[in-house]
N, C-alpha and C positions, 0 to 999 in steps of 0.2 A: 702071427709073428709079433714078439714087444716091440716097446720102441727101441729099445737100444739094439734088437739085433736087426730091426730098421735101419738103424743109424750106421749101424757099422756095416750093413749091406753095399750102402748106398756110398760109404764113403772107401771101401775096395772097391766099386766099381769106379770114383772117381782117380781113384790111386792108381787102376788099370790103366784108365786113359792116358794118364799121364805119362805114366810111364811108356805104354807104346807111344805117345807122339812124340817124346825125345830118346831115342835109342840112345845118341852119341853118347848120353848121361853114364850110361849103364853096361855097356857093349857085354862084358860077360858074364850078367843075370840074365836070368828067363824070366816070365811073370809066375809061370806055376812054382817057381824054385820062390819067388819072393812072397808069394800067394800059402806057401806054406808054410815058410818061418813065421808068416804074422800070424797063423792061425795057433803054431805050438806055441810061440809064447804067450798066448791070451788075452784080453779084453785090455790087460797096463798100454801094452805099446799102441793096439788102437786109440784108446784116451787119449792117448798125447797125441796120436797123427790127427787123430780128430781136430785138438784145442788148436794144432798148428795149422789146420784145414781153416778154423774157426775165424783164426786171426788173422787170415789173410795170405801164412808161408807158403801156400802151395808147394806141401813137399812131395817129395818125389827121391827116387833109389839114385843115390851117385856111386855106386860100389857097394862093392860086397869086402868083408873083412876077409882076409887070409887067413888070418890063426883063427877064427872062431863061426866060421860062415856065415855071420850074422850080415841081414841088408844091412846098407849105412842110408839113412833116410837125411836129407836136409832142405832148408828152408827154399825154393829155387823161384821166387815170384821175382819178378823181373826189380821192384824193392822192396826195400824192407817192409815188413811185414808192417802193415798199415796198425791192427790190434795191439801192435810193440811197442811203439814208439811214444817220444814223450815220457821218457823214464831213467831216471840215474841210476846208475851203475848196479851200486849193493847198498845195504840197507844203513852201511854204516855211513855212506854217502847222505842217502835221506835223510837220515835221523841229523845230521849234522847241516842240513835248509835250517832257517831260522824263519824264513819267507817264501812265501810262491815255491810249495812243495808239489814235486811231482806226482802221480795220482801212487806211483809206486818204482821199484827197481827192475832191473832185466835181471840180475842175477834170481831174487826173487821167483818173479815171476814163470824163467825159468824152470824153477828145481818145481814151479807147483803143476806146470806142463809135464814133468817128467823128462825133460830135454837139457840139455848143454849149450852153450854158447861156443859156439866155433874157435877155434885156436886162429893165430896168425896164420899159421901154414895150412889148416882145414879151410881158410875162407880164402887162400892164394889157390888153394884145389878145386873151391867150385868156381872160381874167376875162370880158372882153364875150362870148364865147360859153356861158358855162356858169358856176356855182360851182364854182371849185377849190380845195382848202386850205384846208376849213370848219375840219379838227382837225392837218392837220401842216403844216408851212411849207416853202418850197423856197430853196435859194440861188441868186443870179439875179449875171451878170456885174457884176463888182463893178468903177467904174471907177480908174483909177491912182492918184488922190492918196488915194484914200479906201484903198487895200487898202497903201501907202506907209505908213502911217499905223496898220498892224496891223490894221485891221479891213476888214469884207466884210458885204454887202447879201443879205436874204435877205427873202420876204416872203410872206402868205398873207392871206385872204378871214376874216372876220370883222364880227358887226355891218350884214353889208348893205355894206361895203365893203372896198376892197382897203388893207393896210399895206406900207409898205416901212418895214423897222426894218436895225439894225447892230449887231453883235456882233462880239467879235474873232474872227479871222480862223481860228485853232485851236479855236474851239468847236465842242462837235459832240453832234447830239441825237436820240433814238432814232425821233423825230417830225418830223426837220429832214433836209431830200432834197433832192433839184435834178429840176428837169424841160430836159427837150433841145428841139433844134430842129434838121433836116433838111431839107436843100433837094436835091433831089431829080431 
Protein backbone atom coordinates (compact mmCIF):
# COMPACT_ATOMS: atom_id res chain seq x y z
CA UNK A 1 0.00 0.00 0.00
CA UNK A 2 1.64 3.90 -0.86
CA UNK A 3 1.64 6.25 1.35
CA UNK A 4 -1.04 8.39 0.24
CA UNK A 5 -3.45 5.39 -0.13
CA UNK A 6 -2.15 5.02 3.72
CA UNK A 7 -3.21 8.28 4.23
CA UNK A 8 -6.38 8.20 2.95
CA UNK A 9 -7.19 4.82 4.54
CA UNK A 10 -6.49 5.98 7.72
CA UNK A 11 -8.22 9.27 7.37
CA UNK A 12 -11.99 7.35 6.20
CA UNK A 13 -11.52 5.50 8.98
CA UNK A 14 -11.16 8.60 11.01
CA UNK A 15 -14.10 10.31 9.12
CA UNK A 16 -16.20 7.01 10.05
CA UNK A 17 -15.74 7.60 13.51
CA UNK A 18 -16.77 10.66 13.41
CA UNK A 19 -19.47 10.49 11.76
CA UNK A 20 -20.97 7.59 13.77
CA UNK A 21 -20.32 9.37 17.08
CA UNK A 22 -22.44 12.30 16.20
CA UNK A 23 -25.51 11.00 14.21
CA UNK A 24 -27.77 14.16 15.18
CA UNK A 25 -25.11 15.91 12.60
CA UNK A 26 -26.41 13.88 9.69
CA UNK A 27 -29.74 12.03 10.54
CA UNK A 28 -30.47 11.28 6.78
CA UNK A 29 -26.96 10.00 5.43
CA UNK A 30 -25.64 6.46 5.84
CA UNK A 31 -21.84 6.14 5.97
CA UNK A 32 -21.79 3.57 2.90
CA UNK A 33 -23.94 6.37 0.90
CA UNK A 34 -21.06 9.14 2.19
CA UNK A 35 -18.31 6.29 1.86
CA UNK A 36 -19.15 6.38 -1.81
CA UNK A 37 -19.52 9.71 -2.96
CA UNK A 38 -15.82 10.30 -1.39
CA UNK A 39 -14.62 7.43 -3.42
CA UNK A 40 -16.32 8.73 -6.99
CA UNK A 41 -15.25 11.84 -6.71
CA UNK A 42 -11.46 11.13 -6.04
CA UNK A 43 -8.33 11.77 -4.21
CA UNK A 44 -9.42 16.28 -4.68
CA UNK A 45 -12.04 16.17 -1.94
CA UNK A 46 -9.76 13.63 0.16
CA UNK A 47 -6.85 16.35 -0.09
CA UNK A 48 -8.90 18.74 1.42
CA UNK A 49 -10.59 16.64 4.16
CA UNK A 50 -7.29 15.57 4.92
CA UNK A 51 -5.69 19.48 5.10
CA UNK A 52 -8.98 20.19 7.31
CA UNK A 53 -8.19 16.81 9.32
CA UNK A 54 -4.54 18.38 9.34
CA UNK A 55 -5.39 21.64 10.85
CA UNK A 56 -7.24 20.75 13.44
CA UNK A 57 -11.28 21.18 11.59
CA UNK A 58 -12.38 17.90 12.55
CA UNK A 59 -14.70 17.61 9.69
CA UNK A 60 -17.44 15.76 9.70
CA UNK A 61 -20.94 15.29 7.21
CA UNK A 62 -23.77 17.95 8.30
CA UNK A 63 -26.10 17.15 5.41
CA UNK A 64 -26.39 15.98 2.20
CA UNK A 65 -27.22 18.44 -0.66
CA UNK A 66 -30.81 17.92 -2.23
CA UNK A 67 -30.21 18.93 -5.70
CA UNK A 68 -27.01 17.29 -6.13
CA UNK A 69 -26.51 14.47 -3.38
CA UNK A 70 -23.20 15.62 -2.75
CA UNK A 71 -22.16 15.12 1.27
CA UNK A 72 -21.81 18.61 2.75
CA UNK A 73 -18.62 18.15 4.98
CA UNK A 74 -17.66 21.15 7.56
CA UNK A 75 -15.28 22.20 10.06
CA UNK A 76 -17.19 20.70 13.46
CA UNK A 77 -14.08 20.98 16.32
CA UNK A 78 -15.43 22.31 19.09
CA UNK A 79 -13.03 25.88 17.76
CA UNK A 80 -11.71 27.07 15.45
CA UNK A 81 -9.54 25.26 13.78
CA UNK A 82 -6.36 25.86 15.70
CA UNK A 83 -3.94 25.47 11.90
CA UNK A 84 -6.38 28.70 10.81
CA UNK A 85 -6.06 31.20 12.84
CA UNK A 86 -3.89 34.19 13.07
CA UNK A 87 -4.77 35.26 9.68
CA UNK A 88 -6.73 38.29 7.72
CA UNK A 89 -9.12 37.95 5.71
CA UNK A 90 -7.91 38.13 1.93
CA UNK A 91 -4.89 39.02 0.38
CA UNK A 92 -5.81 42.41 -0.37
CA UNK A 93 -6.19 42.69 3.37
CA UNK A 94 -2.57 41.48 3.81
CA UNK A 95 -0.95 43.11 1.24
CA UNK A 96 -2.40 46.48 2.77
CA UNK A 97 -0.21 45.56 6.87
CA UNK A 98 2.53 47.73 6.49
CA UNK A 99 3.62 46.07 9.90
CA UNK A 100 3.26 42.85 11.96
CA UNK A 101 2.01 40.91 8.90
CA UNK A 102 -0.04 37.90 9.29
CA UNK A 103 1.72 34.60 8.27
CA UNK A 104 -1.16 34.72 5.65
CA UNK A 105 -5.25 35.04 4.65
CA UNK A 106 -8.19 32.53 5.39
CA UNK A 107 -9.53 33.48 2.09
CA UNK A 108 -6.22 32.29 0.65
CA UNK A 109 -5.57 29.70 2.56
CA UNK A 110 -8.86 28.51 1.98
CA UNK A 111 -9.18 28.10 -1.98
CA UNK A 112 -5.52 26.13 -1.46
CA UNK A 113 -7.38 23.51 0.88
CA UNK A 114 -9.91 23.20 -1.70
CA UNK A 115 -12.65 24.61 0.74
CA UNK A 116 -15.00 27.67 1.29
CA UNK A 117 -15.59 29.68 4.16
CA UNK A 118 -18.91 29.27 5.59
CA UNK A 119 -21.67 31.98 4.74
CA UNK A 120 -23.69 33.75 7.62
CA UNK A 121 -26.48 31.44 7.32
CA UNK A 122 -23.95 27.97 6.77
CA UNK A 123 -22.30 28.94 10.07
CA UNK A 124 -26.01 29.72 11.84
CA UNK A 125 -26.59 25.84 10.36
CA UNK A 126 -23.97 24.23 12.11
CA UNK A 127 -24.58 26.44 15.42
CA UNK A 128 -28.07 24.42 15.34
CA UNK A 129 -26.03 21.17 15.64
CA UNK A 130 -23.70 21.81 18.38
CA UNK A 131 -21.91 24.82 20.43
CA UNK A 132 -19.07 26.02 18.34
CA UNK A 133 -16.83 29.26 19.14
CA UNK A 134 -17.68 29.23 22.95
CA UNK A 135 -13.74 31.00 23.16
CA UNK A 136 -12.37 31.82 19.46
CA UNK A 137 -14.30 33.21 16.63
CA UNK A 138 -14.13 32.18 12.89
CA UNK A 139 -14.21 34.41 9.61
CA UNK A 140 -17.28 33.59 7.57
CA UNK A 141 -17.79 34.84 3.66
CA UNK A 142 -17.80 38.30 3.97
CA UNK A 143 -20.27 39.82 1.22
CA UNK A 144 -19.01 42.63 -1.47
CA UNK A 145 -20.06 45.96 -0.25
CA UNK A 146 -19.19 45.27 3.10
CA UNK A 147 -15.42 43.73 2.31
CA UNK A 148 -15.40 47.22 -0.51
CA UNK A 149 -15.67 49.05 2.29
CA UNK A 150 -12.38 47.49 4.18
CA UNK A 151 -14.01 45.28 6.39
CA UNK A 152 -15.12 41.44 6.69
CA UNK A 153 -17.57 39.36 8.85
CA UNK A 154 -16.45 36.90 11.33
CA UNK A 155 -18.54 35.33 14.16
CA UNK A 156 -18.83 32.87 17.19
CA UNK A 157 -21.31 31.31 20.05
CA UNK A 158 -21.56 33.29 23.24
CA UNK A 159 -24.19 33.88 25.85
CA UNK A 160 -26.57 31.08 24.64
CA UNK A 161 -26.37 32.68 21.29
CA UNK A 162 -24.73 33.02 18.01
CA UNK A 163 -22.89 36.94 16.96
CA UNK A 164 -22.06 38.07 13.70
CA UNK A 165 -19.66 41.27 14.35
CA UNK A 166 -17.18 43.22 11.64
CA UNK A 167 -13.69 44.12 11.81
CA UNK A 168 -11.50 45.32 9.27
CA UNK A 169 -10.49 43.33 6.83
CA UNK A 170 -6.43 43.06 7.99
CA UNK A 171 -7.14 42.18 11.46
CA UNK A 172 -6.02 39.32 12.60
CA UNK A 173 -6.23 37.40 16.07
CA UNK A 174 -4.38 34.52 17.71
CA UNK A 175 -8.18 33.18 18.63
CA UNK A 176 -9.85 34.31 15.20
CA UNK A 177 -9.83 31.21 12.42
CA UNK A 178 -12.30 30.28 9.75
CA UNK A 179 -14.02 27.11 9.44
CA UNK A 180 -14.63 25.29 5.60
CA UNK A 181 -17.33 23.68 3.88
CA UNK A 182 -17.06 20.66 1.34
CA UNK A 183 -19.27 19.28 -0.84
CA UNK A 184 -18.36 16.16 -1.67
Amino acid sequence: MTRSAHDHDSLLRTLEARFRQHPHRHPDATWPLVLDRLLQVGTGALASLQQMEATGGEPDVIGLDAATGQAVFCDCAAESPPGRRSLCYDRAALESRKEHRPAGSALEMAAAMGIELLTEQQYRRLQELGSFDLKTSSWIATPAPVRALGGALFCDRRYGQVFTYHNGASSYYAARGFRGLLRA
